[in-house]
N, C-alpha and C positions, 0 to 999 in steps of 0.2 A: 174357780167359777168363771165362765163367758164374761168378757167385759159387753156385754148386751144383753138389754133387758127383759125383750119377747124371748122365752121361752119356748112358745108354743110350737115348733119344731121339733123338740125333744118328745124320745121318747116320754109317754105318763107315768111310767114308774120311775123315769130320771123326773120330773117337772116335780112330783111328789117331793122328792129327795129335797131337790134344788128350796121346794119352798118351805121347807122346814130348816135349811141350813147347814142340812145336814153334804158331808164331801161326796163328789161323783165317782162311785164307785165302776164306772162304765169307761174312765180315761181311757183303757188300753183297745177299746170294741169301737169296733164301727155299731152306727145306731141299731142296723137289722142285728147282728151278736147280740147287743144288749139286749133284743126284748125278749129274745128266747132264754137269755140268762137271767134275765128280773123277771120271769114268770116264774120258775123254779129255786128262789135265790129264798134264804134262810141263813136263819146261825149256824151255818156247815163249818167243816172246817175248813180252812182255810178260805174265809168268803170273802177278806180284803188282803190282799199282800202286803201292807206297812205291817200287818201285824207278826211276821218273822223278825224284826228288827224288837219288838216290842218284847213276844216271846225267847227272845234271846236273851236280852237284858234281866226280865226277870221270872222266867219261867220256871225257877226252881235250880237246883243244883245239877241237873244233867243237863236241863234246857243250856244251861250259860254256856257249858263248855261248847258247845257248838256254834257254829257260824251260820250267817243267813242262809247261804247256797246249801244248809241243811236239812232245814226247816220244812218243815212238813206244809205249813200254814202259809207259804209264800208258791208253792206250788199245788196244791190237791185243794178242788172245791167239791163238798158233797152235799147234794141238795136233798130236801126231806123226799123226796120221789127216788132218791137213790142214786141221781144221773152226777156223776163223776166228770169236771173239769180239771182237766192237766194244764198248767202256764208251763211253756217253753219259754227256754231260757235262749233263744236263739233266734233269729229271721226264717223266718219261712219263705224260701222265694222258690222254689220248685222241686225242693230237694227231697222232701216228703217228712224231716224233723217233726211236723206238726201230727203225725203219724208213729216214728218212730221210737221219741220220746216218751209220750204218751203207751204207746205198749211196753217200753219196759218200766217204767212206772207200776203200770196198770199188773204185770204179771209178779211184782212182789206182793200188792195189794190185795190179790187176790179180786179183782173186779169181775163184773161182767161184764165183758166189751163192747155189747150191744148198747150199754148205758155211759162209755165214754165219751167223751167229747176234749177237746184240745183248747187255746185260746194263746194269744200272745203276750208277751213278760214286755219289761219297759225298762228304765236304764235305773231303776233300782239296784239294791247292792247285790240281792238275793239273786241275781241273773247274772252275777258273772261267771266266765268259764272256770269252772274250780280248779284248773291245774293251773292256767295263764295267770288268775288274777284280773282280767280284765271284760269288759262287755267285749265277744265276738263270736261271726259268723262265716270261719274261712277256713283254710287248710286243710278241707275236709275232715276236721275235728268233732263237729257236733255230736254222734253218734261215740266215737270213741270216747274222747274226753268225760262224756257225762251220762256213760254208761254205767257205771258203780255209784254217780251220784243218784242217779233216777232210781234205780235199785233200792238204797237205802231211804230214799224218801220215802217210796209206797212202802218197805219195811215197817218205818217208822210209823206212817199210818194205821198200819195195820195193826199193829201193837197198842197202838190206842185203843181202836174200836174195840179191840179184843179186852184190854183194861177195862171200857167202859159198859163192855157186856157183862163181865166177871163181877164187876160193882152194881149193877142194878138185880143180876141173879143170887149176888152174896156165894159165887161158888171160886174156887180155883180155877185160875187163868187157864191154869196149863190142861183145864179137861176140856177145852176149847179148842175150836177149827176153825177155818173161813172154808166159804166156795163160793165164788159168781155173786159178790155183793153181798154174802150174807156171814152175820157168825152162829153157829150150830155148837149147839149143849149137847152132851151124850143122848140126853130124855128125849130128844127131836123138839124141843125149842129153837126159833130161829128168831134174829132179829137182823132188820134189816142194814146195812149202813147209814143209810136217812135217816134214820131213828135214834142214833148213836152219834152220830156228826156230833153235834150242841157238847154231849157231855165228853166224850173224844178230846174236845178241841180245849176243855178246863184241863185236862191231863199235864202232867211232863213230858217232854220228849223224851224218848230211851235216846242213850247217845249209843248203846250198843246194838247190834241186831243182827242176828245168825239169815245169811240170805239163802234161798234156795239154790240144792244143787241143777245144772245145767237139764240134769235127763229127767227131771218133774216139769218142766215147762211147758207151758199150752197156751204162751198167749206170742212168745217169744221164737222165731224160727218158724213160725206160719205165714205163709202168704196172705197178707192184708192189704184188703182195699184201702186204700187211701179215706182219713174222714173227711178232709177235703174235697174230695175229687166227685160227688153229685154236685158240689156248688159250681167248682170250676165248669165242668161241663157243662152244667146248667144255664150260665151266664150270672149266676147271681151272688159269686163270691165279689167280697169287696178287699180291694186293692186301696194300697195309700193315695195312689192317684185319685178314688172314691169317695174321700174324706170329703166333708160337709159339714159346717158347722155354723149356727145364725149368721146371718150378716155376712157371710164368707168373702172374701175377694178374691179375683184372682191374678197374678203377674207371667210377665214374661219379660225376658231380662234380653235387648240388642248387646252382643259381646263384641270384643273386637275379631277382626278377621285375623292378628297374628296376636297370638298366644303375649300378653302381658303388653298390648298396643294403652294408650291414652286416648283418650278423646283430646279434639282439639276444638269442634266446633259444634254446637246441637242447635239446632234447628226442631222445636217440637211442638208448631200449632197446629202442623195438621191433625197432627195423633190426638192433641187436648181437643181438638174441635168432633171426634168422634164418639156418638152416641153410646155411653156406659163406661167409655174412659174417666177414669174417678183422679188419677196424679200420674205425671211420668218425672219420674226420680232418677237423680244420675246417685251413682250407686257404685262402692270399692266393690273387685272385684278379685277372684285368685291368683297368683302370682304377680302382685301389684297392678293388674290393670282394671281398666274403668268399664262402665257398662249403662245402658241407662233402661232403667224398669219401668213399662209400664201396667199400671195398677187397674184394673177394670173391673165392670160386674163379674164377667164369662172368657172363658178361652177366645173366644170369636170376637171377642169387642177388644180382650187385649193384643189379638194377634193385629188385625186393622190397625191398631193403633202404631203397634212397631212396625209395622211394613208402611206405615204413614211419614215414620221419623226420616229426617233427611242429617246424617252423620258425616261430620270428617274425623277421622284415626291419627296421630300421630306415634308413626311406629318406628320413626327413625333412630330410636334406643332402643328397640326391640331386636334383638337375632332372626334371622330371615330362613328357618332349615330350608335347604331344599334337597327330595330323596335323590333325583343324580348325583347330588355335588357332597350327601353324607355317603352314599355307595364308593365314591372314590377315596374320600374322605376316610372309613372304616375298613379299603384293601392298604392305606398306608398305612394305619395302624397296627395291622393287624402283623405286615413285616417286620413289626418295633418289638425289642425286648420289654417284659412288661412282668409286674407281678405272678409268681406260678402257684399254683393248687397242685398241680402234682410235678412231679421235677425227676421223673427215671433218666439214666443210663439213651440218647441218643446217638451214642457210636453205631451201632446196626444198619442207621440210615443210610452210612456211604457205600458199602458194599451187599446189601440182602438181597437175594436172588430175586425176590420181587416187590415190586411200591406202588404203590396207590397215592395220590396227591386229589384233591378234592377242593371247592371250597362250594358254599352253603347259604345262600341269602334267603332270609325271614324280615317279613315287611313288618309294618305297623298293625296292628288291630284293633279295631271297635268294640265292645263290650256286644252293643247292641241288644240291649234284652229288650223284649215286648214291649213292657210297661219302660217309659222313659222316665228318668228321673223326676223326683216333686218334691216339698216338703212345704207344709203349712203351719203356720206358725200364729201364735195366739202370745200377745204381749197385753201384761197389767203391772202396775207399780210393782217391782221389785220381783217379781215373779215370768216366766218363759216358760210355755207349755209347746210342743211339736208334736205334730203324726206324720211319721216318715217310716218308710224301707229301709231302715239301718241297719250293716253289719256287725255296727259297733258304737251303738250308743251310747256308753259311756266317753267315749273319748269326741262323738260328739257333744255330748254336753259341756262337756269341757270345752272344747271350743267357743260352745255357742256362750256359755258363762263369759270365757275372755272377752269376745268382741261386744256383748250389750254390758259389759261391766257389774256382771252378776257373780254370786258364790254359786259354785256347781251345784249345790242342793235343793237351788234355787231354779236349778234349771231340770225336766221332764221332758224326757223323752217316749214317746208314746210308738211300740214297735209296730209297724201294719204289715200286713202280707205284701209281697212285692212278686212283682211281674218278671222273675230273671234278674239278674244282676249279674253274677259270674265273677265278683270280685272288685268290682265299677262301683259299689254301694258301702265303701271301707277304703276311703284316700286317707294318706297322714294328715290331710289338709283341711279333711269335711269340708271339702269346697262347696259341695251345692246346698249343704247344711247352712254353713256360715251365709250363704250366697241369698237364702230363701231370710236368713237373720237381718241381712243389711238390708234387703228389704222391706221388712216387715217393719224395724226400726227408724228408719227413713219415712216409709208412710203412714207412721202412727206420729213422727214429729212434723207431718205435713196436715194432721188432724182427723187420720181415718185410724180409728182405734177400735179396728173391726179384724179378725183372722185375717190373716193372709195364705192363699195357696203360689208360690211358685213351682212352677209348670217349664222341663223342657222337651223343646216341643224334639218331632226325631233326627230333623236338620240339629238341631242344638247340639243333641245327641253325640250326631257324630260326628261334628265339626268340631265339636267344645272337650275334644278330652276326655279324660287321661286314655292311654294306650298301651297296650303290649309292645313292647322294645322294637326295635328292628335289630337284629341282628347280624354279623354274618361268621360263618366259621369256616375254620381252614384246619387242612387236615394233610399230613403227610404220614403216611404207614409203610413198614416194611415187614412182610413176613416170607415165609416160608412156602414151599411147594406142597405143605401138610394143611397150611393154614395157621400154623402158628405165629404170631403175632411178638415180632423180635422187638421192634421201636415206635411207638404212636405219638407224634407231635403233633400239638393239636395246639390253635388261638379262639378265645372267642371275644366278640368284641360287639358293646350291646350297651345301654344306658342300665343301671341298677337301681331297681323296683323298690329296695327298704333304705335307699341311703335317704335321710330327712326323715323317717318311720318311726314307731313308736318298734320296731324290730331291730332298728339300724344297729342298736347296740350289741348283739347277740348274733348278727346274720352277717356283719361286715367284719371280715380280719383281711389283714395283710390289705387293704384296698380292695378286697374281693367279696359280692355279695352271693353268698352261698346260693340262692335262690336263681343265678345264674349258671351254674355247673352244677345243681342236683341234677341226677342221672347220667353224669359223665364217670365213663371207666365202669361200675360195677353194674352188673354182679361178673363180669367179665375179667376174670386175671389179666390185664393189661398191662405192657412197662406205657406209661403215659404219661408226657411233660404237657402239662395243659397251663398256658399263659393266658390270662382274662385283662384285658381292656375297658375301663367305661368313662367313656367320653362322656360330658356334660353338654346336653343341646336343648335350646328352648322348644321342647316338647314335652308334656307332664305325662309320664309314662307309671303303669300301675300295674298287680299283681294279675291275670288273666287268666281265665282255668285250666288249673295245671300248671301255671307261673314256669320253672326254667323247665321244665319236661317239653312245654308244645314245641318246643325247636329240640332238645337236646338228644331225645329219643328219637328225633327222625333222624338228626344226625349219626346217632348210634347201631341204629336198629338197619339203617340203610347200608353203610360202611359195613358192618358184621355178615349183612347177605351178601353184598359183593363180595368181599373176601371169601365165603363160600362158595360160591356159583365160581369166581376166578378161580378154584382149587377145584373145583370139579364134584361138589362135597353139596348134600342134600341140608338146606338150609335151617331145617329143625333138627336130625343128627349133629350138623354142625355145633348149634347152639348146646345142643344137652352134653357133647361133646367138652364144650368152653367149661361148662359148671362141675363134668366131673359128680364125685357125692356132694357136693354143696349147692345150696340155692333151693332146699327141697319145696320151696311154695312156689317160684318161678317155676320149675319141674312137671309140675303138678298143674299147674294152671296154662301151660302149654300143652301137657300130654291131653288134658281132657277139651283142650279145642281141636288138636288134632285126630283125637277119635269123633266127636262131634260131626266135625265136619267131612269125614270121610278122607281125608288128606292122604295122597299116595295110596290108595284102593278104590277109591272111586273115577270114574273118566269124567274130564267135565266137556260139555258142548264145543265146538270148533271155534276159536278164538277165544279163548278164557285163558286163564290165567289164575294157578294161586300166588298167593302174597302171604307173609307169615312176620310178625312181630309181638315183642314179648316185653312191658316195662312195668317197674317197680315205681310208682309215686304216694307218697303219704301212709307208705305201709303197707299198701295193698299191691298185689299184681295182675296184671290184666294182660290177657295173650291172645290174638285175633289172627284167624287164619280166614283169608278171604278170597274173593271170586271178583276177577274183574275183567274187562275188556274195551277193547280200544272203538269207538263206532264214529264214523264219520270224522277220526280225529280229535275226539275228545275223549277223557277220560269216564269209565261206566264202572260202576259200584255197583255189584249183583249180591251178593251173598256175603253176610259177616256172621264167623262161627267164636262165641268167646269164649276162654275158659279162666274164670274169676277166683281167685284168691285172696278173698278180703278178712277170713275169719270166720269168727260166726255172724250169719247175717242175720239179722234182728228180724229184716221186713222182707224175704227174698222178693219181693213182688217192688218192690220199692228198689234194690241191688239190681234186677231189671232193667228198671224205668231209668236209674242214674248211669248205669251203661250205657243203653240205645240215646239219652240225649247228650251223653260226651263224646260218643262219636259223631252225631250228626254235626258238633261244636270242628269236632277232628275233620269231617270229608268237608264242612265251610271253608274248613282252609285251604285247602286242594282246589277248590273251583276257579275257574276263571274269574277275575275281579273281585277276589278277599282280599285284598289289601287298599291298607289306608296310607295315599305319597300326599307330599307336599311340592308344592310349587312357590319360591320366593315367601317361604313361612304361611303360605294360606292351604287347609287341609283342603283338595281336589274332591272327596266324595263328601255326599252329604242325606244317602236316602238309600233305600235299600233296592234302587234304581241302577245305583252305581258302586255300591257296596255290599257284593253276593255273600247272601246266607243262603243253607241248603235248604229246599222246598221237598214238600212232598214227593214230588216225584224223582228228586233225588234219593230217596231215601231206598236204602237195600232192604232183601229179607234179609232178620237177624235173629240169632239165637243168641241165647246167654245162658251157660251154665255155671252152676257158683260148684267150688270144692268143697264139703263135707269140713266141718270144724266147728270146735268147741269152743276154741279159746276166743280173748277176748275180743271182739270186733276192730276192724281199723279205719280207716277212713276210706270213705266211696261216693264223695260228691264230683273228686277230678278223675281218677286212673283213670276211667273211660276212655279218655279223650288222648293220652299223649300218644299211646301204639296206632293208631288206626290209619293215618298217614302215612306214618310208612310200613306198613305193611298194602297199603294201596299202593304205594310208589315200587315196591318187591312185586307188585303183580307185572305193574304197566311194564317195569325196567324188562322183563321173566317175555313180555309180546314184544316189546319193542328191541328188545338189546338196547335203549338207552337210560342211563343213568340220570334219575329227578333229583337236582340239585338245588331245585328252589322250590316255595310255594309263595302265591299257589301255582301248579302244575303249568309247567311252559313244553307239552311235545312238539315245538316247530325245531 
């Protein structure tokens, strides 16, 4: 419960609740969710999610054996009108889970989809990823990982209703069917699910349950609209930045300008003398440095207030990166013997008829998604309640337990829809988690024992961390007048993303974090001695979509054309060439771009250019063959043809949508000022002013077509994004004769 006493803000059907005593069953909703879900809410099943934990403990001899992430009653809400809520076990930040989930659920269930509807899960146990073990929203897992679990949930549903239809007819189960919400007797008796929910949900859970074959499906492998996407477009979905809650505050946090600085001196009457300024709090901050919060009614009163504060920084124990002095810094490295991942046979080097030497710089990156980070926080004796955009709320609770000295269980997590993230919402650190905690901590021991919202703002954004690595790689090849590919020595040298990680343990051998050389050498018969590097520099660097693919595959993909085009060798023969009989979904998902897009039969306009690349990430492969050209000196993105090999796609309409936005993620990086440098340890950009994302009128026509498959889905929230770069950089290199060795895109 609010530690506040007016009510009257709350939803009427929560106020009702509230005054009876009874617990708020609306924790996971923003208020507009609740009241469309307390209008239709009933003893359905599954109508409060503690009770999977409850049903497991004692639901009978089948119930026990199963685990929460089984349970029917922690995921499916059915209301006496029939309308069908699904809990995702996931974040929803543009991926379309809140969609895709929900259909395959729904298509074991036998629903009618006009009556589903979706909602978000919380750091409950019942929401972990069943194969991890843990709360998450990354690796483009969603879909795959908890495809057989969603499967057998709505099984499991169904087999109730189907039980508690057979118990009120007195006939055999088995002369029963469902369709579209309903269960149907031979006689033409129907009852509805609504109707059935209440005694449903007294049942046992089957722990066993025969699922449907693939070629009966009708809700699964149709193009569906998004149930989000009237809201979105409408303006009236609510995001975690939206949260609202009595009394609410809101903060913003002055950081230091170098990453893990001190305060030395504050100065803070002008900020306390501004109107709605409620306390300004100096405040621990991530990687030991300091910060100081201020607390106000509104963004606007606490923004005045920090642009009021008058700060001195002691950063004289802080590291100072600067991006000149780590570029020279990562070519001496890179000369150094160092741990290898692959270690072939380099005798070839000294004598092969032909060589290629390269090297490869990738800067730093901003997340930058729409919605800037928030988390609002609700503190009462012994108890921590949050509504945040977590990818991983479990292991934020945990944190946030450590820092206010609570037992995990004691701490809620409440998941909201979030605006983007891209991997920026899941640090080892839960920095803006913990960060919005000492907040809220802080200003309920200075006597405001009211919510807190911490808010940052999109300076915060992008000046405060974490980043995609900077890179650089170095490449030495020797092959043949055929193209064959005799010696490939290669360095890469790059800070690592899971060393500190709740992954470290599993992703780092030998000193090397895999997530740095995924997509290095395959699916390519290569001899490859690949030596990795990772320097330690105070800059908190994080996983980025597509993590070691966004550099690796340019790296790849670009070197593979060259070496084509230097042999005189047609750059997709070449590749189908390299695979031979193996590789047949790479095969597959190149040939159907290059029919798509007319490649090599069609003429294209005077100054164009195709480009052609082909990468494997998270299981899936994605192959873009594109149209580009050079105009006034800059580079031009016309046409992108793709051909996708992800499996079976659940939501092809949704496989779409997570294409066309991992490339526009992909050609961000190409543009003139995508990258984030430092000077003397202070990040240089700070606004989307001076840190280019693609616009609209960046954007190319695009086509996506997916390959035909049954099997089991794979991930499709990143491939998009790692091939599209270079295969831009194969157009421009294809008009210019010169070879792109950095991004973003330098043709001077």
């Amino acid at each position: 419960m609010l530690p506040h006493t007016d009510y009257r803000e709350l939803p009427r059907a929560l106020q009702h609740l509230l005054a009876r005593g009874q617990s708020d069953p609306s924790a996971t909703l923003p208020r507009r969710s609740f009241l469309k879900l307390a209008g239709a809410s009933g003893l359905a099943l599954g109508a409060f999610p503690h009770l999977a934990t409850a049903q497991a403990n004692g639901g009978g001899q089948a119930a026990s054996a199963l685990k929460p992430t089984q349970q029917p009653s922690a995921f499916v809400q059915i209301a006496p009108n029939g309308e069908v809520t699904v809990t995702i076990n996931r974040l929803e930040f543009g991926q379309g889970v809140q969609t895709g989930l929900p259909m395959i659920l729904a298509e074991e269930l036998d629903a009618d989809w006009s009556l589903v509807r979706s909602r978000n899960g919380s750091s409950d146990p019942a929401y972990l990823d069943p194969l991890f073990g843990i709360h998450l929203t990354g690796g483009s897992n969603s879909i795959k990982n908890s495809f057989t679990q969603y499967r057998e949930l709505g099984a499991r549903a169904r087999a109730m209703l189907l039980a508690a239809a057979a118990a009120r007819w007195n006939v055999d189960v088995t002369t029963l069917r469902t369709q579209a919400g309903q269960v149907l007797a031979p006689d033409g008796r129907k009852l509805g699910y609504g109707e059935l929910a209440e005694a449903a949900m007294a049942l046992p859970v089957p722990e066993k349950v025969t699922l449907k074959d693939p070629k009966n499906f009708r809700i699964i492998g149709r193009p569906t609209t998004r149930l989000d996407a009237r809201a979105k477009s409408s303006g009236r979905q609510d995001f975690g930045i939206d949260v609202r809650l009595p009394g609410q505050l809101t903060a913003l946090v002055a950081r230091p300008p170098v990453f893990g600085a001190k305060l030395s001196a504050v100065d803070d009457s002008a900020a306390r003398a501004i109107k709605g300024v409620k306390a300004v709090l100096r405040v621990p901050l991530d990687r030991g440095g300091e910060g100081v919060a201020v607390v106000a009614d509104g963004y606007w009163q606490a923004k005045q207030g920090r642009d009021a504060l008058k700060l001195q920084w002691d950063t004289a124990a802080a590291e100072k990166v600067d991006s000149e002095r780590q570029l020279v810094q990562y070519r001496e490295l890179a000369a150094r013997p160092g741990p290898r991942h692959f270690d072939a046979d380099m005798g070839p080097l000294a004598n092969a008829p032909r060589q290629l030497e390269a090297e490869f710089v990738f800067p730093y990156l901003a997340h930058a998604p729409m919605e800037p980070l928030n988390c609002t926080v609700v503190l009462t004796e012994g108890r921590a309640e949050l509504w945040t955009g977590s990818q991983c709320p479990g292991l934020d609770s945990a944190a946030v337990a450590r820092v206010l000295g609570l037992k995990p269980e004691q701490v809620r997590v409440n998941v909201q829809m979030a605006g983007g993230g891209f991997g920026r919402r899941f640090s080892a650190t839960s920095d803006f988690v913990v960060e919005a905690c000492e907040v809220a901590k802080a200003a309920r021991a200075a006597g405001l024992n009211l919510p807190v919202r911490t808010l940052w703002s999109r300076e915060d954004d992008i000046k405060g961390g974490y980043y995609r690595p900077m890179h650089v790689h170095t490449a030495r090849i020797a092959f043949d007048e055929r193209g064959k590919v005799l010696a490939w020595d290669h360095v890469i040298v790059g800070q690592s993303v899971t060393s500190g990680s709740v992954f470290e343990g599993f992703q780092v051998k030998n000193g090397i974090d895999a997530t740095a050389t995924e997509g290095m050498r395959d699916p390519y018969p290569l001899p490859m001695r690949l030596t990795v590097h990772h320097p330690k520099l105070n800059v908190p660097v994080l996983w980025w979509r597509s993590v070691g693919s966004t550099h690796t595959a340019f790296v790849m993909e670009t070197l593979i054309d060259e070496i084509a085009r230097a042999t005189k060798q047609d750059p997709v023969a070449y590749r189908m060439q390299l695979w031979g009989d193996k590789h047949p979904r790479h095969r597959a998902a190149l040939q159907l771009a290059v029919d798509k897009s007319g490649y090599g039969k069609r003429r294209l306009p005077a100054g164009r250019a195709w480009g052609v690349a082909v990468h494997e990430s998270f299981e899936s492969v994605v192959a873009y063959v594109v149209e580009a050209s050079v105009r006034e000196g800059k580079p031009v993105l016309h046409r992108v043809t793709s051909g996708v090999h992800c499996n079976l796609a659940v939501n092809p309409r949704s496989v779409e949508a997570q294409v066309q936005g991992a490339a526009v993620m992909g050609l961000s990086m190409c543009l003139p000022g995508s990258a984030i440098t430092l000077k003397d340890g202070v990040v240089e950009q700070s606004n989307f002013g001076d840190f280019t994302v693609a616009r609209i009128t960046d954007m190319p026509a695009f086509d996506v077509h997916i390959v035909p498959s049954a099997e089991p889905p794979k991930g499709m929230g990143e491939p998009g994004l790692p091939p599209l770069a270079p295969a831009f950089a194969n157009a421009i290199a294809q008009l210019t004769g010169k070879r792109l060795r950095q991004l973003p895109f330098n043709l001077a």
